[in-house]
C-alpha positions as CSV (number, residue, x, y, z in Angstrom):
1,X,0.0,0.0,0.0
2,X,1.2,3.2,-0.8
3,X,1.6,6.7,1.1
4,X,-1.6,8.3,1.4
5,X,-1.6,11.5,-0.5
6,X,-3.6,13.6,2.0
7,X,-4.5,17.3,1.5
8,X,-3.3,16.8,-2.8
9,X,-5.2,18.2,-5.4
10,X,-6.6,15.2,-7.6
11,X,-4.8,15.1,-10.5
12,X,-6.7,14.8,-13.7
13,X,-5.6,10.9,-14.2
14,X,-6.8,10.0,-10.5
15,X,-10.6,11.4,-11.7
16,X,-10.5,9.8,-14.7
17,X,-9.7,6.4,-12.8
18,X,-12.6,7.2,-10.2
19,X,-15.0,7.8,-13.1
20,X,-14.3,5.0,-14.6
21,X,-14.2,2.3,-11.8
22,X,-16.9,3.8,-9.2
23,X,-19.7,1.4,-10.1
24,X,-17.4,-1.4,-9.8
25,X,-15.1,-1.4,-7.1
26,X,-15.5,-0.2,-3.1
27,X,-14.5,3.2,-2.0
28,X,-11.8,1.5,0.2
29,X,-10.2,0.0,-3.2
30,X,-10.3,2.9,-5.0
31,X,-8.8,5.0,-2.1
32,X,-5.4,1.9,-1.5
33,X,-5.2,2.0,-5.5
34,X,-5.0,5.7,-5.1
35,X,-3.0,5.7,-2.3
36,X,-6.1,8.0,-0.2
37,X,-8.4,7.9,2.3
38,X,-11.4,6.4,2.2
39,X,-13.4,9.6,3.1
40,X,-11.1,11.3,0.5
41,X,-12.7,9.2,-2.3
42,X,-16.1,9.3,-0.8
43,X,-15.9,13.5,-1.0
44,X,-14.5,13.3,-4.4
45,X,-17.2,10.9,-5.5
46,X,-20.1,13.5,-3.9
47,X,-18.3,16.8,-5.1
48,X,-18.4,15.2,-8.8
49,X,-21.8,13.4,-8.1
50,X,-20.9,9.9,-9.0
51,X,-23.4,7.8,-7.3
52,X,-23.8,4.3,-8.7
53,X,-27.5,3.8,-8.0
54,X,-29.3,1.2,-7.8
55,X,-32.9,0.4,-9.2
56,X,-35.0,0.3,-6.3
57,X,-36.0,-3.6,-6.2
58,X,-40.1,-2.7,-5.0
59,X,-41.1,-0.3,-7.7
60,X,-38.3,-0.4,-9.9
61,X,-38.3,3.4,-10.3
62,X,-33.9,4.8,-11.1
63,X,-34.4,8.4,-10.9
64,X,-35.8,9.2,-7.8
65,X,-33.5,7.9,-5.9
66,X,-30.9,9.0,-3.1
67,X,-28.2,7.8,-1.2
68,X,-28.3,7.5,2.6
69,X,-27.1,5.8,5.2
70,X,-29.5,3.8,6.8
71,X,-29.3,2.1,10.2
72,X,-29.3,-2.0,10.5
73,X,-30.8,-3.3,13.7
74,X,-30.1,-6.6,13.6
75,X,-26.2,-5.6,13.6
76,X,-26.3,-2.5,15.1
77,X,-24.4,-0.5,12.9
78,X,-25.2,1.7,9.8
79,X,-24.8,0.8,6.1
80,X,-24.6,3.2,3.0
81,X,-27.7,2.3,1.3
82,X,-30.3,3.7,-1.4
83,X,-33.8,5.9,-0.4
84,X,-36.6,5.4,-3.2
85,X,-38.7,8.8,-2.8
86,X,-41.5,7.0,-5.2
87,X,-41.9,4.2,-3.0
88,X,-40.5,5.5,0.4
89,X,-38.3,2.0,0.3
90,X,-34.4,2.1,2.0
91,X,-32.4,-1.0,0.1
92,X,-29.2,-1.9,0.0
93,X,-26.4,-2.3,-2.6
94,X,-27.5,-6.2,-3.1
95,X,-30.9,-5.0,-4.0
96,X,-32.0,-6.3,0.0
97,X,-34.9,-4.2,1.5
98,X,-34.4,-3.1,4.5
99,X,-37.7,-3.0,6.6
100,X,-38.3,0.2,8.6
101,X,-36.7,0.4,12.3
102,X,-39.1,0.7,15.1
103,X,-38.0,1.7,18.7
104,X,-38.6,-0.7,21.7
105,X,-41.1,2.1,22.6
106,X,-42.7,1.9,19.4
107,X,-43.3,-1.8,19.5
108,X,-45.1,-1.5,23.2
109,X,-47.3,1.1,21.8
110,X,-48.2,-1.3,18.7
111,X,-48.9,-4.5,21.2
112,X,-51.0,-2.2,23.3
């Protein structure tokens, strides 16, 4: 792995290499190939809206769609996922729906 370049202006090659391999590889092999961060490529990618989306798999709809990142109970932790605003569906990269979170609090209110 090489030195990362931290606080370098991306040369016009380095663009060219995210544009062409952002659909197909992780952020994370982009940024070793690169030799930067992570969050580096993930900035670059937003600043030069690159956002390989992903049909949403309940209504099929590609252009109203947005990138989030969505919370996974089951794991506790957070994923980068899609946000369908025609169907109001969160999904993942794989295509997996994600069901919506409900509190503890929210689940006693339901069984009441």
């Amino acid at each position: 792995m090489t030195a990362k370049r931290t606080g370098l202006k991306w040369s016009y090659e380095e663009d060219r290499f995210l544009e062409r391999h952002f659909k197909t590889m992780s952020d994370k092999e982009i940024a070793d190939i690169l030799g930067r961060t992570e969050i580096a490529v993930i900035n670059r990618r937003t600043r030069r809206e690159l956002v390989a989306t992903i049909p949403c798999p309940k209504c099929n709809e590609t252009t109203k769609i947005g990138v989030v990142n969505t919370y996974i109970p089951n794991k506790n932790t957070t994923k980068s996922g899609f946000y369908c605003r025609n169907c109001l569906t969160e999904y993942l990269k794989n295509g997996k729906i994600i069901p919506p979170y409900e509190s503890s609090e929210e689940k006693e209110e339901k069984s009441i």
